[in-house]
C-alpha positions, 0 to 999 in steps of 0.5 A: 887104750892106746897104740902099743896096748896089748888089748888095742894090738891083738883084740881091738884092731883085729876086731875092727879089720874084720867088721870092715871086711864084714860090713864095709863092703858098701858102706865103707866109710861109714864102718870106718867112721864107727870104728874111730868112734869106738876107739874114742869111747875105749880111749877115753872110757876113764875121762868121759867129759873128755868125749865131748871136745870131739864132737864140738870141734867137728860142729864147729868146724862144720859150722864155720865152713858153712858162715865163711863161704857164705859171708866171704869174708877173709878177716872172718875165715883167718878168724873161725881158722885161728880159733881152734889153734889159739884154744889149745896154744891157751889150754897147753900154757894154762896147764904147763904153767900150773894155772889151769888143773887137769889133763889135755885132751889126748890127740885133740892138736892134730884135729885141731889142725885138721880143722884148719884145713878143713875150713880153708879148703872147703870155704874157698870152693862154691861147692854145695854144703858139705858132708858131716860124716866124712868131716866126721871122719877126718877129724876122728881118725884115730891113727894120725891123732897123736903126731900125724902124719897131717893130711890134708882135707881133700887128700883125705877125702880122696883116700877115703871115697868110694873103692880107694878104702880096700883091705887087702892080704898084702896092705893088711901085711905091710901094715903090720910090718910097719906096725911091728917097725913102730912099736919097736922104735916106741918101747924097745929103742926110745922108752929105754934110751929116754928112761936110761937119759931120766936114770943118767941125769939124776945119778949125775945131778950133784956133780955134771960133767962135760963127758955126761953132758955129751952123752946127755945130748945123744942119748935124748936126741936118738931116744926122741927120735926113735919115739916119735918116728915109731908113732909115725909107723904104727899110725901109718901101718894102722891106717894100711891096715884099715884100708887106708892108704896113708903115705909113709913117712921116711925118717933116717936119723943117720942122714940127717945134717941140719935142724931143717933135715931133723923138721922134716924127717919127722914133722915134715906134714906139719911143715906142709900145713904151715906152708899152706895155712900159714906161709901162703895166706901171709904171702897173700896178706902182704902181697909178696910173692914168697917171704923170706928164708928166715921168716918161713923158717922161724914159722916152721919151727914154731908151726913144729913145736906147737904140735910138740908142746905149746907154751910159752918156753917152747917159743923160746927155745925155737929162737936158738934153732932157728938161728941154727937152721938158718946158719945151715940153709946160708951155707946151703948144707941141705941134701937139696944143694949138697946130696953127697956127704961131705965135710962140712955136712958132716960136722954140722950133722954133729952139731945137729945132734948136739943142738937138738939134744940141748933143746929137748935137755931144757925143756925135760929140766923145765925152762924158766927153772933156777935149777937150770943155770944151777945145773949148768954152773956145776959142769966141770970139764974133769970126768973124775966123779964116782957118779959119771964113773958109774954112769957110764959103766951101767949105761955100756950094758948089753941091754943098752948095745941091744937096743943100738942094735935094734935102733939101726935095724929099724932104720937100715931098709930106708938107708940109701946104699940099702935102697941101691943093693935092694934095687940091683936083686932079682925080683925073686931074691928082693921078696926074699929079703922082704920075708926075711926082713918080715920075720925079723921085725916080727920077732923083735915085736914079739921080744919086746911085748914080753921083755920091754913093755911089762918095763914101762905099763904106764904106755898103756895109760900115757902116750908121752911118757919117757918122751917130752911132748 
């Protein structure tokens, strides 16, 4: 049962929202807690072995804090940290390369990560023993476990102590604003752009052409886009809705110019891990003060990819992105030194596109596969082939001009002149628009619960497919 499930949408969180509000008046952590549990159960109800790694990651997280404060060793809390992260690095390899049979454990990355936080936070502090049940907690909080946003411990702590847990009439309806914004993004804009990007690739497989490898590289780099970013929405809007209140994460992929833009519109939690889990201990290792540009950006990409995928390959293709994303900080293309649009962003905001979708066309092709360089040998720069032809011909569609549509609309509230004009309304006419805007996206909920998701059943059973993660 995940997020864009019927039965999680309108049976299981309405269900939850209201045992929270029966019982959680004094014991709202501890209703939260049995909430995540529950949904852990449902989840993975079919695999039941699979209930077991939860659990031992927080007895061992647990544990782990309590040996590091008390030896105080920093050899020994690198290495109780770096366990955790090497056994699913090892698992994800052994089961992509085909070595190691089974499935990887649905959202077992992000508490992963989290119990890397967890132990660092807590054993460098002479505090008493710490709480099982809000470790619990952490680790088990279902809507930040597929891609985050990561939050750290003690941040979580502070959302989840005492009053700040509160279901209120308007935090219950941003989040399901927020919600509807993602399950659209999900299922009406990425599952059909990454679906059309499967369709467009095997019709055009015999007889590649440059026009096809162009819009190859478009289609799967907004069909990524809009999926991961939808699963931050809907992550962020169940936590609201619970009562907790989970920062939003902003994500415009029109505003985007470079890879490091692209890193932190969508992964820009898991950057903020890696600066303090990874880049800062490092620091202190080596007694620098900061590392450089090229060694912080090479370990954001790889900190990055590691919560997308962890294999081998995925370190391989960050080499050429970190190239990239090194020559953009060197020209200073950032929005921290260049805010305005100018030329030279906008080229390489193109660029961006172009990269970025290679990455993700290689890894959906397999890399270290022939069929790789046999694909890319075929390309021609003629666009006479009857494949392409139909290509593009059933890809202009109006279903296709529909999602766009859709796409943009999703985005358009955090576009910066849309942030201007809405500042200049009055109060009255702001909320006006906000209803509106409500409504709209309730009713594109709607039209894509009975018109897209019937398209792709398998959400209710697989987060990722139709996106390569």
């Amino acid at each position: 049962m995940l997020f864009t499930a019927p039965a999680f949408a309108f049976v299981f969180l309405p269900l939850s929202i209201l045992f929270m509000v029966l019982f959680g008046k004094n014991r709202k952590s501890s209703c939260l807690l049995i909430v995540c549990i529950i949904y852990h159960v449902l989840l993975h109800a079919s695999a039941p072995v699979e209930l077991l790694w939860l659990p031992l990651l927080t007895v061992y997280t647990y544990a782990s804090e309590r040996i590091a404060k008390k030896l105080n060793k920093k050899w020994l809390t690198f290495a109780l940290c770096a366990a955790p992260v090497a056994i699913i690095v090892t698992v994800r390899s052994l089961l992509y390369l085909g070595v190691m049979n089974g499935a990887y454990p649905l959202g077992l990355t992000i508490p992963a990560l989290a119990s890397v936080s967890y132990i660092c936070d807590k054993s460098g502090k002479g505090e008493g023993l710490s709480d099982l049940m809000s470790l619990a907690l952490y680790l088990s909080f279902f809507p930040l476990m597929i891609l985050g946003p990561f939050i750290r411990y003690n941040e979580f702590c502070h959302l989840t102590e005492g009053d700040s847990i509160s279901i209120t009439l308007s935090g219950v309806s941003e989040g399901i604003g927020l919600y509807a914004t993602g399950f659209i993004k999900r299922i009406a804009v990425g599952a059909v752009l990454v679906d059309g990007y499967q369709k467009i690739f095997a019709a055009s497989w015999d007889t590649p052409s440059l026009v096809i490898i162009l819009l190859l590289l478009i289609i799967i780099y907004f069909g990524v886009f809009f999926s991961v970013s939808g699963y931050y929405d809907m992550g962020v809007g169940i936590a609201r809705m619970l009562g907790v209140s989970v920062p939003r994460v902003e994500a415009n992929p029109f505003a985007i110019a470079t890879v490091n833009e692209y890193s932190k519109g969508l992964f820009g939690s898991v950057r903020e891990w890696a600066k303090h889990y990874v880049v800062s201990p490092l620091c202190r290792i080596l007694e620098k003060k900061e590392l450089s540009g090229f060694s912080k950006t090479a370990i954001y990409c790889l900190c990055t990819f590691l919560v997308v995928r962890a294999d081998p390959f995925m370190i391989v293709l960050t080499v050429p992105l970190v190239a990239f994303a090194m020559a953009s900080a060197t020209l200073k293309l950032d929005k921290a030194y260049r805010p305005k649009h100018s030329g030279l962003r906008g080229v390489f905001g193109l660029l961006t596109v172009l990269v970025v979708g290679a990455f993700w066309v290689f890894v959906t092709m397999g890399v270290g596969n022939d069929s790789v360089l046999d694909y890319i040998g075929d390309i021609t720069a003629g666009n006479a082939e009857y494949q392409t032809d139909m290509v593009l011909i059933s890809f202009s569609g109006i279903k296709y001009l529909f999602v766009s549509l859709v796409g943009f609309c999703t985005v358009l509230p955090r576009m910066r002149f849309t942030v201007k004009l809405m500042e200049r309304l009055s109060p009255k006419w702001r909320s006006a628009v906000d209803y509106g805007s409500m409504v709209v996206m309730l009713a594109l909920f709607a039209f894509t619960l009975v018109f897209f998701l019937p398209q792709f059943e398998m959400y209710a059973e697989d987060p990722f497919a139709y996106i390569i993660i």
